[in-house]
LUMGU-904687 format. One record per residue: z, y, x of N, C-alpha, C in turn; residue in one letter. Coordinates in steps of 0.02 Angstrom, whole numbers, plus 50000, padded with zeros to 5 digits. Atoms other than C-alpha are relative to their C-alpha. Layout:
BEGIN
ZYXZYXZYXa...
END
This chain:
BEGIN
499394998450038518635220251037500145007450002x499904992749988518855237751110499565002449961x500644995050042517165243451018500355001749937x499684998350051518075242450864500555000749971x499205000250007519915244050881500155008249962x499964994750025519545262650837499795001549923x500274996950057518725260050676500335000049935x499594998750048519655265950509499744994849966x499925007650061520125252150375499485001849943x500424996650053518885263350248499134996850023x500485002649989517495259850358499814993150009x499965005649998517855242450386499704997349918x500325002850060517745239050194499285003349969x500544999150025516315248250169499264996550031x500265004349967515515237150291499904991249984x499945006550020516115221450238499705001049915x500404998550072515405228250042499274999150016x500774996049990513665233350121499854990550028x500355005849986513555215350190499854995649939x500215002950051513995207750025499585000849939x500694999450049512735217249947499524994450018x500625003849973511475208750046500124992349990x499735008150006512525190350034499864998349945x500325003350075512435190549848499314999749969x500615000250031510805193549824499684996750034x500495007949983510115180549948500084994849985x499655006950042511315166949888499384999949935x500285002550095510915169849699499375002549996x500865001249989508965172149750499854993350023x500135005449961508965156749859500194992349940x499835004250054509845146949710499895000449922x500574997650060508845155049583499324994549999x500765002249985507255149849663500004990350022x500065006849977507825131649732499954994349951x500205004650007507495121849580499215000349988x500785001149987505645126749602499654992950053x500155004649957505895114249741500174993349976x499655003150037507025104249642499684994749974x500395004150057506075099349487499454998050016x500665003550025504665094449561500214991650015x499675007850010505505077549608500364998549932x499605000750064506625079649461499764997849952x500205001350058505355079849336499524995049972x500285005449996504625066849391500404992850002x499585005450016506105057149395500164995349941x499925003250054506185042149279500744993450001x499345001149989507935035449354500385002449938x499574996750039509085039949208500865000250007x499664999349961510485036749317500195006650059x500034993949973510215049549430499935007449970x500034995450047509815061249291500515002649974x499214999450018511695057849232500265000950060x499534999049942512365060249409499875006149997x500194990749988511625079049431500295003249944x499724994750050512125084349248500804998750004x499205000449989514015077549291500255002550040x499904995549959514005086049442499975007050000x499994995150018513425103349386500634999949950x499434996850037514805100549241500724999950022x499345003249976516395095849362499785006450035x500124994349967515645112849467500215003749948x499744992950030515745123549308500565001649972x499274998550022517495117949269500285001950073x499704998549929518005120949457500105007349988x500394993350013517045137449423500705004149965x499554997950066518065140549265500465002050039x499324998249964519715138449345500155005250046x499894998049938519445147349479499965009249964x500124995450028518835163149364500545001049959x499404999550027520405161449247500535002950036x499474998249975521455162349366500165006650050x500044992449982520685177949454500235004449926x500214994450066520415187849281500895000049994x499075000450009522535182349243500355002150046x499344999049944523335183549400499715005350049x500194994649961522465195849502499715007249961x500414994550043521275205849403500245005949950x499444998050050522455211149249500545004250044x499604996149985523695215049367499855006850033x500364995649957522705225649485499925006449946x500274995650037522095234649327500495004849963x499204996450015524085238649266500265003150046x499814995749959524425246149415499655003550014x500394994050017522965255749428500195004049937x499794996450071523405264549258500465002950005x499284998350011525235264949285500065006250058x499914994449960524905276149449499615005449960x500074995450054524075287849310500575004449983x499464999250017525585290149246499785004549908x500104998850062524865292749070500635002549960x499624998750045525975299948938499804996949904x500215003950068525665286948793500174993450035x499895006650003526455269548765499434995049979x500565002850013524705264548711499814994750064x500185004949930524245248448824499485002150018x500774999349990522765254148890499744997550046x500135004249968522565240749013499834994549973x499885008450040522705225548898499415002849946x500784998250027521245236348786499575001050026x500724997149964520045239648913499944992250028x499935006849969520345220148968499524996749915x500355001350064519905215548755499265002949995x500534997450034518745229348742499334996250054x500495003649977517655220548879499674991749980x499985006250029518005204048811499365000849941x500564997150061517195212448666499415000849981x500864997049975515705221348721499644995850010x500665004549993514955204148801499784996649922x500135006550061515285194648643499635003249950x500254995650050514495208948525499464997650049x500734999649960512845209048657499844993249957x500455007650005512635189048642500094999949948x499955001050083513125188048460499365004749977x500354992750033511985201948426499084996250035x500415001849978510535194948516499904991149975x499925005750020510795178048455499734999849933x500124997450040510745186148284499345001449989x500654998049994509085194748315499494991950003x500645004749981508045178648385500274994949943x499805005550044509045166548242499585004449918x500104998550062508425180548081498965000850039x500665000649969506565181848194499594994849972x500275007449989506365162448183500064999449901x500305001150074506805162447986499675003549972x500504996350050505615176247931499424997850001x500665002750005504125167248000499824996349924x500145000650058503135161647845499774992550011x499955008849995502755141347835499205000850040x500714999549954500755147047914500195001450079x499834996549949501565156748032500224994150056x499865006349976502635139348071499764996550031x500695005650010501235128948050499485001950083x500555001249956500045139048186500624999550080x499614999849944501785139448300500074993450021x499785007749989502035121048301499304997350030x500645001149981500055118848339499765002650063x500234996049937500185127648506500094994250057x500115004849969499755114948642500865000650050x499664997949931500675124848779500794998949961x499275000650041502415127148654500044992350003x499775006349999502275107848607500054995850068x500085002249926502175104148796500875000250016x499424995849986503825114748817500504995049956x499625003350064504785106848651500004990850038x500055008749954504235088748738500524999050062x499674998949949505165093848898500585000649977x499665000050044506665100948814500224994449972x499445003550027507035086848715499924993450039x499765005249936506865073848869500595001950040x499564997349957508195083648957500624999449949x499174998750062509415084248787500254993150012x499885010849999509065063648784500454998850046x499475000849944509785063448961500665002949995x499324998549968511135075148951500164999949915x499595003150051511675069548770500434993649996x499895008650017511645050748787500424998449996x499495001749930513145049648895500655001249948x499514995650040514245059148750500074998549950x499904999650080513645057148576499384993549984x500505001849999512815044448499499325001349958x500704997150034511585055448405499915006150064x500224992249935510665070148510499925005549942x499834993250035510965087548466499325002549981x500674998650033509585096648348499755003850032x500564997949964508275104548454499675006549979x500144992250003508115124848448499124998249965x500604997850062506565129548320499525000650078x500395001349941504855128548447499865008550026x500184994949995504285147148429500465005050049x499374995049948506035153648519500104996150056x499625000149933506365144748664499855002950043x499974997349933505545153748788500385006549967x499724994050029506415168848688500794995350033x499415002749981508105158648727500095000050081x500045001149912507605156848912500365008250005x499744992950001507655177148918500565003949967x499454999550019509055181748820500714997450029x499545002449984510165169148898499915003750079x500074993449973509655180049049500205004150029x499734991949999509995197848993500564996750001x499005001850016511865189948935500284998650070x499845003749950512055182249110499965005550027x500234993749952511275198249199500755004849967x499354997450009512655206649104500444998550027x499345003049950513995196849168500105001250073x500014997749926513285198249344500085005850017x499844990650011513385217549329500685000649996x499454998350008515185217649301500254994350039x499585003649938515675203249427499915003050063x500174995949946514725213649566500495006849999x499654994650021515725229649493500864997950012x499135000149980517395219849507500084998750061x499815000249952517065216349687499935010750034x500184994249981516445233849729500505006249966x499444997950023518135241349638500685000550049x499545004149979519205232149747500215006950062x500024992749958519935245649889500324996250059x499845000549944520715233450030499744990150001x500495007949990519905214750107500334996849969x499535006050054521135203150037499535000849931x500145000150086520605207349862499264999050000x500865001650002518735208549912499994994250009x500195005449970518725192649993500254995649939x500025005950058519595184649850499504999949940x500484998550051518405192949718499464996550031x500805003750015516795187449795499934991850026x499855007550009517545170149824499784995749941x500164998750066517625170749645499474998049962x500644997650015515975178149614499544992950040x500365003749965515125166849739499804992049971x499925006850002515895147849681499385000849915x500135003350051515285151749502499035003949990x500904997850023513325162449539499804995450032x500565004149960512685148249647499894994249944x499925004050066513075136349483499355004349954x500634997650054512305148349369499245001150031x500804998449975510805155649460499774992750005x500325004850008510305138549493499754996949950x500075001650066510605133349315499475007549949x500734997050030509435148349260499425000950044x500655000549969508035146349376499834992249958x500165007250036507975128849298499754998949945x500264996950057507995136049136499375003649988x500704997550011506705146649150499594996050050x500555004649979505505134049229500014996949926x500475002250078505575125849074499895003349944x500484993650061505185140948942499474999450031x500745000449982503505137549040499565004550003x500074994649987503415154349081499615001550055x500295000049946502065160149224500475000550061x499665000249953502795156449371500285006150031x499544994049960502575173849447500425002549938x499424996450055503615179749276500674997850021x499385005150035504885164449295500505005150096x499794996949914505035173449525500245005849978x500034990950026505015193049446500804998349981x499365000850011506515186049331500774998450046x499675000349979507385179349451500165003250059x499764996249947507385190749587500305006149952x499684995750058507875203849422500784998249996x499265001349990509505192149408500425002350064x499585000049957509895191749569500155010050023x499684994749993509965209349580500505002949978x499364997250060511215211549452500805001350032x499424999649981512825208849544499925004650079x499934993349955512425219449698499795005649990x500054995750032511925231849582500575002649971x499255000750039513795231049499500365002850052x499484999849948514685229749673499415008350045x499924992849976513635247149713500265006449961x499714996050054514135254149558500785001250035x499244998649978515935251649607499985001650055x500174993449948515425259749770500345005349989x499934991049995515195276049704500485001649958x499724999350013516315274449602500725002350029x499414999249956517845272949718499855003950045x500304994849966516885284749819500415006949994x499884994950030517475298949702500734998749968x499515001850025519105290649659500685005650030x499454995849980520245305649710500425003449952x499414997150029521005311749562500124995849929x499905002350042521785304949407499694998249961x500385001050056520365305549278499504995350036x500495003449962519255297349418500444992650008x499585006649981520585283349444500124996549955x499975001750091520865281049238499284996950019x500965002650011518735278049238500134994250039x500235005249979518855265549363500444992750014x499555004950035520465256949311499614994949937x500255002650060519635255649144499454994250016x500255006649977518145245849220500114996350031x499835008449980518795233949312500434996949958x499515006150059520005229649150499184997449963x500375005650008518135226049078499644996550037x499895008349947517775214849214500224995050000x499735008050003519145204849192500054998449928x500115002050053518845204749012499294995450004x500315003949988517175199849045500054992450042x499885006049975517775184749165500464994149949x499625001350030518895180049040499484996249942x500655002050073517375178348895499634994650044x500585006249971516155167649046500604994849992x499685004549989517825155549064499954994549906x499715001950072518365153748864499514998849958x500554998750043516705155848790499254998850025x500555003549985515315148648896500274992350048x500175003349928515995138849047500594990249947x499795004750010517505128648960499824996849909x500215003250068516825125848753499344996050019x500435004949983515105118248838500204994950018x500085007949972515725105248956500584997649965x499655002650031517275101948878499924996049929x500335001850050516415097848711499864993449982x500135006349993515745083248772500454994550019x499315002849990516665067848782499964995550081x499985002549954516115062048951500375004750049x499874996249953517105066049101500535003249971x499454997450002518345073448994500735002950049x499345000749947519935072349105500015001650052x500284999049943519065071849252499435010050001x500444993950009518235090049197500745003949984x499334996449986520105096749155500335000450071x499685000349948520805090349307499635004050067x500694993049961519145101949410500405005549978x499954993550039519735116849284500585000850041x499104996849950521715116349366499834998850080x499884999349927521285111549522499475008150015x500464992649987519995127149530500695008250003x499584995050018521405138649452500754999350046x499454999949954522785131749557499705002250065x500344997449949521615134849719500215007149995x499754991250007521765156449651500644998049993x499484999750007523545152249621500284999650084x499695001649946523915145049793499465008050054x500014995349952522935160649885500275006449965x499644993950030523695174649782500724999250011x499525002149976525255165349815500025001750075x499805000249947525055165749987499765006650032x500214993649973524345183750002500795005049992x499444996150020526045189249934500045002849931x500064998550079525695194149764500464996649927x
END
């Protein structure tokens, strides 16, 4: 206890940062890489019971997820980012908290729209040969076979038609793209913990961060196993993801590093409003229009979403905030 009764609160958090560098990137490596272990029972599984238990479970996690990200990005994040600004003391009624919160909102949705764009005008210029020798590829129709055994399962349950089945030539193009968009996201959730300037707030950020990358990384290591991508490509990728968010949370390092005067404190106000713009776009625009969509679980997938968001309600509540 004596060893460290002397040590300043500065060094403390830069300690407790330097560990969660290293935390997030073994987590969301370890849950990157674990359905390598996964699928090989999985895909051999012809239970279709159990098939529906794992995809109900991942979707009652990503409404937990959700909630839990809403209610950071609203009740903590936003505010954090108005009082950063307001100690500025700007001379303009211009919100410039509530735009740097949009303009991030923004930025992801331009990336994935924009990339979405690209691989959707790609797939219609091919020419009907072009089609023809894409549909004739052993290894692709291998992939497309897989794919739509996995829709069968996680349609059935919902609709009674199954959803139309991405063109053959793009999906491993869909594997990678969905990705970069994700790797984005992780870049600016690592950046909103590595912003943060006292534990409370860290500890709630990579709470945060934590409930909803062990969901995803798992859910894209999964993914890319089936684009049928060389394995060492599908390892490369995912140790690439997982770097993303302790790449973010060193950014906001050096950032707050240099945070001593006004124009330095504006810069890093501004990013963490797109942070919680970005958390705001994974909640509204991936996490709750997917599972909600479907009609299974309904209720039981809202009632995950508030209890997730009341959870940040009841510790922001009880931090004093």
């Amino acid at each position: 206890m004596g060893l460290f009764e002397n040590v300043p609160e500065e060094s403390w958090i830069m300690m407790v940062k330097s560990g969660f560098v290293v935390g997030l990137f073994l987590l969301t490596l370890i849950f990157a890489l674990l359905p390598m272990i996964v699928v090989k029972g999985y895909r051999t599984e012809t239970d279709p019971d159990k098939r529906t238990q794992y995809s109900r479970l991942i979707g009652l996690l990503n409404c937990f997820a959700g909630g839990v990200f809403l209610g950071t990005a609203t009740l903590h994040l936003l505010p954090n980012v108005i009082d950063m600004l307001n100690e500025v003391k700007l001379e303009t009624k211009f919100p410039i908290a509530e735009f740097t919160v949009a303009f991030g909102f923004l930025v992801v949705m331009v990336v994935e729209q924009t990339a979405l764009a690209c691989k959707e005008q790609e797939v219609d210029t091919l020419n009907p040969i072009q089609r023809l020798n894409q549909r004739t590829l052993p290894v692709v129709d291998t992939e497309i076979r897989a794919l739509r055994a996995d829709e069968v399962f996680a349609t059935d349950s919902s609709s009674c038609l199954p959803e139309p089945v991405e063109p053959k030539p793009t999906s491993y193009l869909r594997s990678v793209l969905l990705l970069a968009v994700l790797s984005l996201h992780s870049l600016f959730e690592g950046l909103a913990i590595g912003l943060q300037t006292d534990i409370k707030s860290i500890l709630n950020i990579f709470a945060a961060v934590v409930i909803h990358k062990v969901i995803v990384a798992f859910s894209v290591g999964l993914n890319l196993l089936q684009s049928q991508l060389h394995m060492a490509s599908v390892v490369s990728l995912d140790v690439l993801f997982a770097l993303m968010s302790p790449s973010g949370l060193v950014l906001g390092l050096f950032v707050n590093r240099y945070q001593s005067n006004p124009r330095q404190q504006l810069f890093s106000g501004m990013l963490q409003g797109i942070a919680c713009g970005t958390f705001i776009y994974i909640t509204c625009f991936e996490v709750l229009p997917k599972e909600l969509s479907q009609g299974r679980d309904r209720l039981l997938k809202l009632l995950m979403l508030l209890i997730g968001f009341s959870a940040t309600v009841g510790i922001i509540f009880i931090d004093g905030r």
